[in-house]
Structure formats: structure tokens, C-alpha cells
C-alpha positions in Angstrom: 0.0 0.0 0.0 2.5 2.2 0.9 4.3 2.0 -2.8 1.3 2.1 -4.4 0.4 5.5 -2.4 4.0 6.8 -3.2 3.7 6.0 -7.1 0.2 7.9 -6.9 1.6 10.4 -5.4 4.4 11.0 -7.9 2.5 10.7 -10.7 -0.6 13.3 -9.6 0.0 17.0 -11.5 1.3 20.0 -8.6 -0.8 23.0 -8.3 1.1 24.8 -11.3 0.9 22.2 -13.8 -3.2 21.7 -13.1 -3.2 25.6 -13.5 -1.0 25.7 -17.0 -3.2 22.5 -18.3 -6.5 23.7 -17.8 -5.7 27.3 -18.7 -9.4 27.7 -19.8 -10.6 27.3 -15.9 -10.2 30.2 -13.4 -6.7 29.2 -11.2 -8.8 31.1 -8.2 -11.3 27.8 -8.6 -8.2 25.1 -9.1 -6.9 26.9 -6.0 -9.9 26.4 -3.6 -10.2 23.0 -4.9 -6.9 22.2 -3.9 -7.3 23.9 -0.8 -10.6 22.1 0.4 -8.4 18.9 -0.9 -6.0 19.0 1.2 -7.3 21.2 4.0 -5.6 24.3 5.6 -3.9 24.7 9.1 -2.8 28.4 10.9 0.7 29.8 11.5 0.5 31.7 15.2 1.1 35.0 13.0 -2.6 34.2 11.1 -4.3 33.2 14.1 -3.6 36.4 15.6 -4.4 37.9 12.5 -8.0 36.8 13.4 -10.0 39.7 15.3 -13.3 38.1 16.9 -14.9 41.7 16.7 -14.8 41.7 13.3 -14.3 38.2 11.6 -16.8 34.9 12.0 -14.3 32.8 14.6 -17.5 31.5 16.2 -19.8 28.6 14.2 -22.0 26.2 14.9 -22.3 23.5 12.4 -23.7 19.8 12.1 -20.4 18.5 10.7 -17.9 20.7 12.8 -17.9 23.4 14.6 -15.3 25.9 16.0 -15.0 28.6 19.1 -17.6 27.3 21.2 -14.8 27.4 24.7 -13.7 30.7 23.0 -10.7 28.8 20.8 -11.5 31.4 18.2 -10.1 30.0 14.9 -11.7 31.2 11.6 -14.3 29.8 10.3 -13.1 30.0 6.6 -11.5 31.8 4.0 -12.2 33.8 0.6 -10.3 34.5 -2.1 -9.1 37.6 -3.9 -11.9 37.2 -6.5 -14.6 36.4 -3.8 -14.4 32.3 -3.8 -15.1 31.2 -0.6 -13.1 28.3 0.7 -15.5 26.2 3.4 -12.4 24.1 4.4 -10.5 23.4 8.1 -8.0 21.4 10.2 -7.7 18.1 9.4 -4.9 16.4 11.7 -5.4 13.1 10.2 -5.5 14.1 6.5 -2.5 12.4 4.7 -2.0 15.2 2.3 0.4 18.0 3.7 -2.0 20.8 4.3 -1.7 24.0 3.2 -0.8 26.8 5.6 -2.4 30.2 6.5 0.2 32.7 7.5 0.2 36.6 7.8 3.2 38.2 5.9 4.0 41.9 5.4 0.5 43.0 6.6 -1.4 40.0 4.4 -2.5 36.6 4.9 -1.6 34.2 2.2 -2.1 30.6 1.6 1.5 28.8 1.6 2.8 25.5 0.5 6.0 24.4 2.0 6.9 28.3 2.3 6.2 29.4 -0.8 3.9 32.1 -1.5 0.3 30.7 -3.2 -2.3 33.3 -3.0 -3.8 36.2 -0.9 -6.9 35.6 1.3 -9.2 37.1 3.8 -11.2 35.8 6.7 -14.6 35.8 6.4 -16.6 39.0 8.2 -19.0 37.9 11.2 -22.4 39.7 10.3 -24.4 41.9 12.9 -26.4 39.6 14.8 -23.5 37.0 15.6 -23.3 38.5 19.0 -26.7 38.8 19.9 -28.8 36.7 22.2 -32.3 35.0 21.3 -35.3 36.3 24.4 -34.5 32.6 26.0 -30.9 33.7 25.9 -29.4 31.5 23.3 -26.3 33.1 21.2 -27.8 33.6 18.1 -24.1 32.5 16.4 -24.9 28.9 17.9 -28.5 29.1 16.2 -27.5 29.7 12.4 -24.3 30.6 10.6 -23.0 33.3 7.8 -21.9 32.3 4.9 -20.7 35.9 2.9 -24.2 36.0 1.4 -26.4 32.8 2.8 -27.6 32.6 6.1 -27.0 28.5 7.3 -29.7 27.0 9.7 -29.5 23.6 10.8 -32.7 22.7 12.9 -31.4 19.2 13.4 -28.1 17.9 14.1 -28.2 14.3 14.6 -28.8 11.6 12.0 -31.1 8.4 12.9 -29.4 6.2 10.0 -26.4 6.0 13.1 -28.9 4.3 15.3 -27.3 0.9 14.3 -24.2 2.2 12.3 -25.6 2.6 9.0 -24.7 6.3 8.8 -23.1 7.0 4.9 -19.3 5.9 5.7 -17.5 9.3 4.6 -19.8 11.6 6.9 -18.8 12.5 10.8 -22.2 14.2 11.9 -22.4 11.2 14.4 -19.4 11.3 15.6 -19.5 15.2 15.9 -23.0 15.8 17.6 -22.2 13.0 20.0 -19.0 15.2 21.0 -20.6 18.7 21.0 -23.5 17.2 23.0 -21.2 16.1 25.8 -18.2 19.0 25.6 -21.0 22.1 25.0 -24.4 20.8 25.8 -25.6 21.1 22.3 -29.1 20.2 21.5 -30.3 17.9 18.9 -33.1 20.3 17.7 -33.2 24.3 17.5 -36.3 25.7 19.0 -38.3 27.5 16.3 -38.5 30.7 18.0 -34.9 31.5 18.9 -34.3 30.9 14.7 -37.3 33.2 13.7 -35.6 35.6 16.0 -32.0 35.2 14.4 -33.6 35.7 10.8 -35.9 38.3 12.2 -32.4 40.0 13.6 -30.0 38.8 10.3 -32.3 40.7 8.0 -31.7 43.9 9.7 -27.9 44.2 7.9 -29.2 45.6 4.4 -27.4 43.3 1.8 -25.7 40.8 3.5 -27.9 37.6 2.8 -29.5 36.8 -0.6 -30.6 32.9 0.6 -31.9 30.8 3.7 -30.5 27.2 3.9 -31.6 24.2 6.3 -30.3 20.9 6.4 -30.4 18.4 8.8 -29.5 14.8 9.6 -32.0 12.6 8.5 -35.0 11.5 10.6 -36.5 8.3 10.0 -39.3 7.5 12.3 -43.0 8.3 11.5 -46.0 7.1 9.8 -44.4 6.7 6.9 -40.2 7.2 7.2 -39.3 10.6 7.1 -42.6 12.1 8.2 -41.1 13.6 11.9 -38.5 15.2 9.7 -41.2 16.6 6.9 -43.2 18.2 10.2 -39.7 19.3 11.6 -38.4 21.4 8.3 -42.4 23.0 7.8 -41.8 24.1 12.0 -39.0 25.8 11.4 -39.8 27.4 7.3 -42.6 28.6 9.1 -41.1 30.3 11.7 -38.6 32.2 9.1 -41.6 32.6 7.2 -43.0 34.8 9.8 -40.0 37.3 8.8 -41.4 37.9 5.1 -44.4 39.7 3.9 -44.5 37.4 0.7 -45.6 33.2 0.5 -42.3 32.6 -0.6 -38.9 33.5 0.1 -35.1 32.4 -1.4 -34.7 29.3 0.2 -33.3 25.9 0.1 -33.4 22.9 2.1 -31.2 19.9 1.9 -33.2 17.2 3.2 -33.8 13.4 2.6 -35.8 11.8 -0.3 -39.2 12.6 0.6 -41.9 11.1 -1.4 -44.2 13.1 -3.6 -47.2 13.6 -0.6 -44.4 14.9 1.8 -42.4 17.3 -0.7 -46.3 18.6 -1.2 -46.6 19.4 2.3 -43.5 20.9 3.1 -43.8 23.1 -0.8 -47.4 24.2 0.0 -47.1 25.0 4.0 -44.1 26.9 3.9 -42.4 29.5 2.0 -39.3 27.1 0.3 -38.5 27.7 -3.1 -36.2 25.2 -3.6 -34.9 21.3 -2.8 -31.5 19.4 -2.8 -31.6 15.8 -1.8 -27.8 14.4 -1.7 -27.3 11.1 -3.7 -23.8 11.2 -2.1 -22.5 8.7 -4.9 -23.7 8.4 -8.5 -23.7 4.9 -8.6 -25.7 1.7 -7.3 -23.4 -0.3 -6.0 -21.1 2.1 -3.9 -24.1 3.7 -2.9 -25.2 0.3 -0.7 -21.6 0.1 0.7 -21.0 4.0 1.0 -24.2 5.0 2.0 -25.9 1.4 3.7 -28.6 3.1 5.8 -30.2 5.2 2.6 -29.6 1.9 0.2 -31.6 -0.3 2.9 -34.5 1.6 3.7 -35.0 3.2 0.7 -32.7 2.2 -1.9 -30.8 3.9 -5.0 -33.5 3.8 -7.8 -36.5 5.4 -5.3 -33.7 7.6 -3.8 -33.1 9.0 -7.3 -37.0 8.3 -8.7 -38.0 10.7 -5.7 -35.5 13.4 -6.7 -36.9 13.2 -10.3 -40.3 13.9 -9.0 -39.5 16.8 -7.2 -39.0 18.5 -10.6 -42.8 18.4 -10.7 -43.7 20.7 -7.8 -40.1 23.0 -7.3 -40.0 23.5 -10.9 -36.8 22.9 -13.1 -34.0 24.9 -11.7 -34.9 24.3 -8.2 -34.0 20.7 -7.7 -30.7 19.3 -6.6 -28.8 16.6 -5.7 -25.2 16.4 -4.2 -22.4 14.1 -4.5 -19.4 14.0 -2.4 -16.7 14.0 -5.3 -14.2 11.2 -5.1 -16.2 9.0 -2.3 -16.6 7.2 -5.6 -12.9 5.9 -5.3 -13.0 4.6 -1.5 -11.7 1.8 -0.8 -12.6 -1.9 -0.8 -15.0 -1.4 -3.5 -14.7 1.9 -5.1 -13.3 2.3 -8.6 -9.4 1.7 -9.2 -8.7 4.5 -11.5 -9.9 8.2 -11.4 -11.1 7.6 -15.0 -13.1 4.8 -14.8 -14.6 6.7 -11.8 -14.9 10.5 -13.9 -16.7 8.2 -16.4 -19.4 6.8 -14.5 -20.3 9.7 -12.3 -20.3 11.9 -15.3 -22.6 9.5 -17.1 -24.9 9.3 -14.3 -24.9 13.1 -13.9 -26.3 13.3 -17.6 -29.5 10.9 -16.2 -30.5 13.2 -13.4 -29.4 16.9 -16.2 -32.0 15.2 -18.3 -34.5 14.8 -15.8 -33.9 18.8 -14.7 -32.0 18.0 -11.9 -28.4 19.6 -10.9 -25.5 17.9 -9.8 -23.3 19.4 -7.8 -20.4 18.6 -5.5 -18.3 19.3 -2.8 -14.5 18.1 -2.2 -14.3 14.9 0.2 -12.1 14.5 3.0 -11.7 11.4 5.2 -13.1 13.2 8.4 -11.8 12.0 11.6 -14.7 10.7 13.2 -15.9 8.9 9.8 -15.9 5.4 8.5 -13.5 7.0 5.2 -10.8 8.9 8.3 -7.9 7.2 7.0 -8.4 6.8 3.2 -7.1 9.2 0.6 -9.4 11.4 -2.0 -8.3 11.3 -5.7 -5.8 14.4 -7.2 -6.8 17.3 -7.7 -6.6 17.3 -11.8 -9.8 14.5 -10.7 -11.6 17.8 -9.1 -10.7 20.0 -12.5 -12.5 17.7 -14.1 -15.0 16.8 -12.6 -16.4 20.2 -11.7 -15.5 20.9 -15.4 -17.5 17.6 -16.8 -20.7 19.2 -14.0 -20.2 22.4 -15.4 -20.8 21.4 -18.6 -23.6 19.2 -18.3 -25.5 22.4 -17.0 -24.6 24.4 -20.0 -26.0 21.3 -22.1 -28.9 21.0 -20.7 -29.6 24.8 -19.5 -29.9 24.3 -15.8 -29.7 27.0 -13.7 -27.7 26.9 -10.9 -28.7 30.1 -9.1 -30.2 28.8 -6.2 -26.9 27.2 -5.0 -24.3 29.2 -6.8 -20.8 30.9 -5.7 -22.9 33.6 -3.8 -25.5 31.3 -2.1 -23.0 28.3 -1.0 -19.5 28.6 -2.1 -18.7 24.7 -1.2 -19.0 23.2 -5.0 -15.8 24.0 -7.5 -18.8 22.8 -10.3 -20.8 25.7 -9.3 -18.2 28.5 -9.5 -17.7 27.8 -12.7 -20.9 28.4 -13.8 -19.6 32.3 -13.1 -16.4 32.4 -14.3 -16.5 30.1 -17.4 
């Protein structure tokens, strides 16, 4: 293993080389896929660098969070050209992080020293340090992207209740910790958010999008139904905060059926859906993501995101993959082409249905099934958000409802603004 990791390694193009070979793509979007790649860590000089009065070095999130016993670090990063990079620590990450530094005045990404590009922390917005009337810190209750608001109403997922949680994803591992380190609750109360939103929409400009997600809650009626009520709770209490039915919105949610999307589309103000696939293909999805593939399965998973086209409209459907799970191993695919082939092909079935693909960059998460595997090159990312891209362009998809502005965590996506 250990030869076959070295002859990878020497054979995978550096940063420069992926920049000169796909001249036609922005190097600011190579960059940040490198970054969230490999991950970032923070010279003493940046950390310092990092003023809590004016930068976001508080977060509560489902997958990490950071600052809650005041260990201010910065929540995440954005590039001269306004990429965000929605990337952190990863001690365990085999590939040698890149490192944040502050030199003469500026904070740069570096690489073994040497200079790679400028960037800025991301700026906390006004209600960050405000308190909710029960006295909740409205920072713990939703999060600031530059221009989306980030409200997770529930931060456990039930497909952990006998270990079939997808095998690349730490939320388990993470709420379990946050619930015994900072006494963090599995479920927001729906008045301390409509008080964060009502309080967030005060700064004139700053958001342009609300977006939920939540782990996945199974029991019910019918599975899923305690989650279905759960999201319409909580759209309607940020609903409260808008004079019109409906509002710029997503939610990332699980596969409901047709009679649940219904409900949640006609009793709250949503405009728009993203159910994650995690894996465009059959048989990794029943070893990546076994809970999903057992009680549901791949083809009703998939069916369900098709239908969803018929009451969000085309435009407002999604589904997300987590780029390169698709090569974990034992079982993924051997070769980054055989694996850019089938996802790409797969990707073409849902574009012709009117659904998006889009994806973020994974990284074996301590605290995950995946923690000590290693994701694909980053020429494998070019690509891939490339092969995306232009699958969108083919079949004129719009991407606006999760674009660089509204999310900021899918290479695919920026490109659909600087290509």
C-alpha cells in the first residue's frame, strides 16, 4: 500500500501544472479545490491575524464546529476574486496541508513556504453577538456564509442508530461530542431561529438565501414524516419574517416522497430542494451509503429526486455528491477515469430529468468510516467540476439557487460564473 500511495503520489500533477493544463478554468477555482483537498492549518502569526470583533471565529455547524470554549479559529476563507473556501484542520488528512500565514501585513495561503495566493477571513455579520429572548447566542443558532444565512434545525442523523450512517460523513461522531463538551441540543427551537432571521435581515445586503439541512429523521408514519413536520416548523417560523408566500430558500433534506415534498412546498415559503445522492452509482451507494440503500434504496432515492422537478420547478432541484467517495476503498473504482466516467454519465440521467449535480470536495473526516483513506488528485476535481459544469450548460440548468454567492462549497458551481 505504501508503494502504491508513493507511485500515486508521484505521478498526480502540482498546483502549477493543473493551472497551466487547464488554462481555460479560473486558477482562483483550481486553487480552492486544492485547498478544500487537502485542507488548511494556521501559523500563530494568522491566528492572531483573526479579530473576533470583526471576523466569524465562532460557528456552529452539524459536521464541525469551532470557538464554542472561545478557541477562536476562523471559520473559513475567501479568495481575492470572492471564492469562498469552506475548508479546516484536518490532523489526520494524509495530504500535507496548506498553511495560512500573515506576511508583510497580508494573509496568504502557503505551501512548503512558498507564497500561493492572498486571502481574507470571512466577516462575522451583525447579529453573531446577539442573544435569542430565551438567551441562546444567536451565532450557535444559524451561521453566515458571505451572502447565505446557514440554519441547521437538526443535528443528529437516525441512520447512526445501528451504524448505517453514509461511511464518509462524521455528523455522528460530531453531535455526540458537541452534545457532551458544550451541551448542544439535537433540535433548534423554532422561535430563537425566527428571532436570528428576524435579527439577520436587519444588515441591508448581507444575505441573498436561507439554507436548512439536517441529519435525517427516520421515524414516523411513513419514514421521514417527523422530519417533513420538523423542516415545515422551522420554514414557518422564518416565514413569519417575510411579507411574501415565498422566500429564497433551500433545504437539503432526505428523499421525501411526492405527498411529503407537497406538504413541506405548500405550508411553507421554500422555493427550492437538494436531496444528496452522495454517490452516483448503485453499487457504492449500498456500501458507502448502507442506511439510505436499505430503507429506501438507490433507484427510489433517485426516482424521488426526479419527482421533485414536478412541484419546485426545473432549476430548483438538486442533488449532491461528495466527489471522489466514488474511489473509497474496498470497492470503489481503481482508476480516477473509470470513476470521472461513471459519475459523469450518471450526472447526464438526473441533467435530463432537470436536476443539478453538484459537489463538494471529500475529505476522510476524523470521526468517519473514510478517516484514513485518501481522496483522488486534484486534476480529478478540475475535471470533474469541469464535466458538471458542462452538463448544465448542455442542458440549461440553472444553478442560481446554490451558486458561488448562495454556498460557495461546489468548484462545479463557481464555474458556472467564471467560465
Amino acid at each position: 500500500m505504501a508503494v502504491e500511495l508513493l507511485n500515486k503520489k508521484q505521478t498526480e500533477l502540482t498546483l502549477k501544472e493543473v493551472i497551466e493544463k487547464y488554462s481555460d478554468i479560473s486558477p482562483y477555482a483550481i486553487i480552492k479545490a486544492d485547498v478544500q483537498r487537502r485542507t488548511v492549518v494556521y501559523s500563530e502569526r494568522a491566528l492572531e491575524a483573526a479579530d473576533k470583533n470583526i471576523h466569524q471565529v465562532q460557528a456552529r455547524g452539524i459536521f464541525a464546529s469551532v470557538g464554542e470554549k472561545h478557541d477562536y479559529m476562523p471559520v473559513s476563507l475567501i479568495l481575492r476574486d470572492g471564492l469562498s473556501i469552506l475548508t479546516g484542520p484536518v490532523p489526520t488528512l494524509r495530504n500535507a496541508p496548506y498553511v495560512v500565514d500573515k506576511i508583510d501585513g497580508k494573509l496568504y495561503l502557503t505551501d512548503n513556504g512558498e507564497l500561493v495566493e492572498e486571502v481574507e477571513y470571512w466577516y462575522k455579520p451583525d447579529f453573531q453577538d446577539k442573544l435569542t429572548s430565551s438567551g441562546k447566542p444567536m451565532w450557535q443558532i444559524a451561521t453566515a456564509r458571505p451572502q447565505r444565512l446557514d440554519i441547521d434545525p437538526y443535528s443528529y442523523c437516525h441512520f447512526w442508530d445501528k451504524g448505517d450512517g453514509c461511511r464518509f460523513c462524521n455528523m455522528g461522531a460530531n453531535f455526540n461530542r458537541s452534545k457532551r463538551e458544550f451541551n448542544k441540543p439535537a433540535r433548534l427551537d423554532a422561535e430563537d431561529v425566527y428571532e436570528t432571521v428576524r435579527e439577520a435581515l436587519k444588515q441591508p445586503g448581507r444575505f441573498t438565501n436561507i439554507k436548512m439541512t439536517a441529519g435525517s429523521i427516520l421515524s414516523g408514519e411513513e419514514i421521514f414524516d417527523d422530519e417533513v413536520e420538523m423542516y415545515i416548523e422551522i420554514l414557518q417560523a422564518v416565514g413569519r419574517n417575510f411579507k411574501t408566500k415565498r422566500f429564497p430558500s433551500q433545504i437539503i433534506a432526505s428523499a421525501f416522497s411526492e405527498k411529503q415534498l407537497a406538504r413541506v412546498y405548500e405550508n411553507t415559503g421554500v422555493m427550492s430542494f437538494t436531496s444528496d445522492m452522495e454517490v452516483l452509482n448503485e453499487k457504492l451507494f449500498a456500501s458507502v451509503c448502507p442506511g439510505k440503500s436499505k430503507l429506501v434504496g438507490y433507484k427510489e432515492w433517485k426516482r424521488r429526486i426526479f419527482a421533485a422537478v414536478d412541484i419546485f420547478g426545473r432549476g430548483f432541484v438538486n442533488t449532491g455528491i461528495v466527489g471522489g467517495v466514488e474511489t473509497a476503498q474496498p470497492g470503489g473504482f481503481t482508476t480516477e477515469e473509470d470513476a470521472l466516467k461513471a459519475t459523469l454519465e450518471e450526472a447526464e440521467d438526473f441533467a435530463q430529468h432537470g436536476v443539478s449535480t453538484v459537489h463538494c470536495v471529500w475529505v476522510p473526516y476524523p470521526g468517519s468510516v473514510f478517516q484514513n483513506q485518501n481522496n483522488p488528485s486534484l486534476e480529478y476535481y478540475v475535471r470533474l467540476s469541469k464535466g458538471l459544469y458542462e452538463l448544465r450548460k448542455k442542458y440549461d440548468l440553472s444553478i442560481d439557487m446554490d451558486n458561488y454567492r448562495r454556498c460557495g462549497n461546489h468548484p462545479d458551481s463557481d464555474l458556472d460564473r467564471v467560465l
